[in-house]
N, C-alpha and C positions, 0 to 999 in steps of 0.2 A: 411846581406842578399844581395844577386845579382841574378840579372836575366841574365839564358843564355840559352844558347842550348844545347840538348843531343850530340850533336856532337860535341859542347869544355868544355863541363864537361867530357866524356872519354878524350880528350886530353891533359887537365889539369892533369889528373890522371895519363896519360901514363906517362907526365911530371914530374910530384911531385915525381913517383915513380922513374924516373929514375935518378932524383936529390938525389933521399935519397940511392940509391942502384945503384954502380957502374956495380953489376953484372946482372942487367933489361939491356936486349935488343930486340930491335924491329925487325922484319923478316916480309917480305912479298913483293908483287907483286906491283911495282909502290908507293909503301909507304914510296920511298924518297924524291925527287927533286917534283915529283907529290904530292906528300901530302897525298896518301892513294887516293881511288876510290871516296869513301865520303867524302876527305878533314879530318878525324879524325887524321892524324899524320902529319896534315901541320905545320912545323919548329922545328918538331924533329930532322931533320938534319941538319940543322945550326946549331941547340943547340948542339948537343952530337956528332956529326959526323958520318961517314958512318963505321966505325969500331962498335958503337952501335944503327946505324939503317940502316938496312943491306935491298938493293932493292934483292931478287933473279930471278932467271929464272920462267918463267913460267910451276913451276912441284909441285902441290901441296903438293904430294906424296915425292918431295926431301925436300921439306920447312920444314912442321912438322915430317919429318924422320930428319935431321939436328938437329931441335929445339930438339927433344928428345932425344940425344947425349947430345947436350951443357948441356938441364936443368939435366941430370945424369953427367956431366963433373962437374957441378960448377953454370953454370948460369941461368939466370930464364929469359927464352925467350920470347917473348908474339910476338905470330903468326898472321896475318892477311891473314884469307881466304875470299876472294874478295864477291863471295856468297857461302850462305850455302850449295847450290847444289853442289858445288865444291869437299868439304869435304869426299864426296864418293870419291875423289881420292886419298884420304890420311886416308882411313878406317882403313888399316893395321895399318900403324905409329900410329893412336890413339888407336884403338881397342885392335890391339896383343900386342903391343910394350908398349905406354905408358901409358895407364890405367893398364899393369902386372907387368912390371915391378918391383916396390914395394913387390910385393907380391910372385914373382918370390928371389927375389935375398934375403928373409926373415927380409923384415922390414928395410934394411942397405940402401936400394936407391931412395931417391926420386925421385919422377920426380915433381917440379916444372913449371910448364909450363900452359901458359894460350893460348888457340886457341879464339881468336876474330873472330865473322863472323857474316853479316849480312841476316838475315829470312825475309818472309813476302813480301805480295803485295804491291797495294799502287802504283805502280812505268809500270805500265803494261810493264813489264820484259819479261812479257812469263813463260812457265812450267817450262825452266829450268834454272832460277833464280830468284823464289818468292816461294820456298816451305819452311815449315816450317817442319825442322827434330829434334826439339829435344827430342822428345821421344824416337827414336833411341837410344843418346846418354845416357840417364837418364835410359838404360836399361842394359848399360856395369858398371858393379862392377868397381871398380875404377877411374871412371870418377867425376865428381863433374859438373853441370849445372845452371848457373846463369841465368838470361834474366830480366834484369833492365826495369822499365817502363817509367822513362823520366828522365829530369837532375837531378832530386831530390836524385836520386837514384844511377843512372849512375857512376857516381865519387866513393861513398864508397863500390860497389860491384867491384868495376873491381880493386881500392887497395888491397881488399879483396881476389879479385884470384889471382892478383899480388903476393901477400904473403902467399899463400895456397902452402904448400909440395906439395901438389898433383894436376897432371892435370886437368883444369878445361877448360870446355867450354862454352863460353861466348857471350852469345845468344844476338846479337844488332837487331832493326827493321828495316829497312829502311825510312822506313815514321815518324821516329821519329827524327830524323838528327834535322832536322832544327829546331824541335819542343822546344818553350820556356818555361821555369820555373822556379822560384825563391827559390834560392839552398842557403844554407847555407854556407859561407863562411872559413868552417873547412877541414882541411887535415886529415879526419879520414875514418876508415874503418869500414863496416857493416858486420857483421856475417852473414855468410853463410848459411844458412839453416834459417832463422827466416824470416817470412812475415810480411807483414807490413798492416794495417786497412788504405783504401783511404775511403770510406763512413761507417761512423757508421747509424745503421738499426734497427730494430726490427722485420720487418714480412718477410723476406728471405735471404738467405745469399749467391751473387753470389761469386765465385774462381776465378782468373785469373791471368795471367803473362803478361808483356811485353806491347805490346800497344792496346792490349785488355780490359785493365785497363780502359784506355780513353773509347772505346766503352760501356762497362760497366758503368761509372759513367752517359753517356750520355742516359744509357737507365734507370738509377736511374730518369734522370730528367724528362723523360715521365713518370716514373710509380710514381714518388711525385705527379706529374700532376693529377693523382686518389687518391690519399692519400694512395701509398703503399711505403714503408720505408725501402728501403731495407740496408744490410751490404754489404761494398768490401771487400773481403781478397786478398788482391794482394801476392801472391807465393812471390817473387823477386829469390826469389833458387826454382828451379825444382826437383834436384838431391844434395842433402837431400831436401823436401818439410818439412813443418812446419805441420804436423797432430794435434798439440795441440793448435794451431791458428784457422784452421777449424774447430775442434772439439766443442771450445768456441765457435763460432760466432753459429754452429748449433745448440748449448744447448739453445743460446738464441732464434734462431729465426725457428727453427725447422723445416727447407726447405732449401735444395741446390742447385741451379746451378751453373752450373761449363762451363766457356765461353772459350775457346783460338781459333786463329785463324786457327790455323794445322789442316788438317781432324779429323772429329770427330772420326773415328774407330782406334780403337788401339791406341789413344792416350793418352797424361797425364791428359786428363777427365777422361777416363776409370780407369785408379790407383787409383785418389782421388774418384770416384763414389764407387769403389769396397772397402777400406779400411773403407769408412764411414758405408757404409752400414752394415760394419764389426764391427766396432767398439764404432760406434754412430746411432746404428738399435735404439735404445730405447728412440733416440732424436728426430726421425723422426716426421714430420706429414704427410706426403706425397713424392712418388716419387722421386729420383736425376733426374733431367734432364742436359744433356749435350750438348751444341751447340758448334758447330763447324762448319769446310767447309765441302762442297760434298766429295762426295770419287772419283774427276776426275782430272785429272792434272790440272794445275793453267792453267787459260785463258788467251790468249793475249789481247786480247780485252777491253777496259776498261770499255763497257756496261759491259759485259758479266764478268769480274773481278770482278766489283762491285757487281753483281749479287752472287756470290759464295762465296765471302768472307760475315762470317757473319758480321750483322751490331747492332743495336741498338735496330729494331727492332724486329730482332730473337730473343734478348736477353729477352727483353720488354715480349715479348706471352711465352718465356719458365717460367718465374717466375710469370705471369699470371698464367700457367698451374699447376706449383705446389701449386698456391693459391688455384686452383677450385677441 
């Protein structure tokens, strides 16, 4: 075991992987000589050189258009879009291009390709880089969507898209970069779609992804403080989600909240509240509640940031409420 940060456990990974596989290349904005915006691809380029860590122009739209060529030529590209706001400018190149591809050309074309990019507050960024989109993407048919929730994790999900035929996009936090934890010392990959148990519970069962995870465990420790017990099912895949994960933890504890940080409407609360309620009506004892942010563009302001993102405490009263 070692202790490290989410931001050299993906580096590790991008590393390993590009040690085991001459055809892993890296693409993106300042992600050479700079080391990536967050430092996650600092000495990729001494290592491998700039024929497989490639800085490009500032066009998100030519970057994963490129990428999607190469991972259909032969090679398996891994993208860095700087923030996830960005990504609206390379909707096409994911959307039309290479989430169809495959399914367009009858099964004969992969596409390979992993887009990295970082979500989420934390950073007071402003509206137009701390939004969280990936239930957009988790809504296109051949997409695949990850979002790891600290180093534990980081490493075997992002080998894991690394090695996926299919394009996948690969949801980082920003507020979790620097964030420590003692990671197992293996070169191995975590299956995609399987969630993973951070607190074992009995009297409710919250959902969550990413670094919402952290929130959640945090609001475990105030409701221990009453003697309420709850379960974590941390997602780590969004797109395939683990419904037989959920499904368990609700049989046992017969109450759902469902936390991420993305606005609450129309988000991947609303999926997992609708399937349950579908599938696992009979487990119920009470209401899903879902927490989430307002429905207003992300604040600059860091009173006012704090304010909107949910916290510990939203978490804390929604699983109070499905107790009452």
């Amino acid at each position: 075991m070692e202790v490290i940060n989410y931001g050299r456990s993906l580096n590790n990974a991008l590393a390993d992987a590009m040690t085991d596989d001459s055809r892993v290349v890296v693409m993106g904005e300042d992600i050479g000589a700079a080391g990536g915006p967050f430092g996650v691809t600092r000495g990729l380029l001494e290592k491998f050189g700039s024929d497989r860590v490639i800085d490009t122009p500032i066009s998100e739209a030519a970057i994963v258009g490129a990428a999607t060529g190469a991972a259909m030529s032969g090679l398996r590209p891994v993208v860095e879009i700087m923030f996830m706001d960005f990504s609206t400018l390379a909707m096409d190149a994911i959307v039309n291009q290479a989430a169809k591809a495959h399914f367009m050309f009858g099964g004969q074309r992969p596409v390979p390709m992993v887009v990295r990019t970082p979500h989420g507050g934390g950073l007071n960024a402003g509206p137009q880089h701390s939004q969280c989109l990936e239930a957009w993407f988790a809504h296109i048919p051949g997409l695949k969507v990850v979002c790891p929730s600290s180093a534990s994790n980081a490493y075997g999900l992002l080998r894991a898209a690394i090695d996926d035929p299919n394009p996948v996009i690969f949801v980082e936090h920003k507020g979790l970069y620097a964030k420590k934890a003692e990671v197992e010392n293996l070169r191995s990959c975590q299956l995609i779609g399987k969630a993973a148990l951070a607190r074992v519970g009995t009297d409710a069962t919250i959902v969550s992804y990413g670094a919402a995870v952290s929130t959640a465990l945090a609001a475990a420790e105030l409701l221990a403080e009453n003697g309420i017990e709850v379960e974590i099912v941390d997602l780590q895949s969004i797109q395939p989600w683990d419904r037989d994960a959920v499904l368990d933890s609700v049989k046992k504890t017969n109450r759902l909240v469902i936390a991420h940080e993305a606005v609450e409407s129309f988000g991947v609360g609303a999926e997992i509240a609708a399937t349950i309620a579908d599938i696992g009506f009979d487990y119920l004892d009470a209401p899903i509640v879902r927490v989430g942010a307002a429905f207003m563009p992300v604040p600059f302001a860091a009173t006012l940031e704090s304010g909107y993102s949910p916290n510990a405490s939203d978490i804390e009263r929604a699983v109070k409420r499905t107790l009452d």
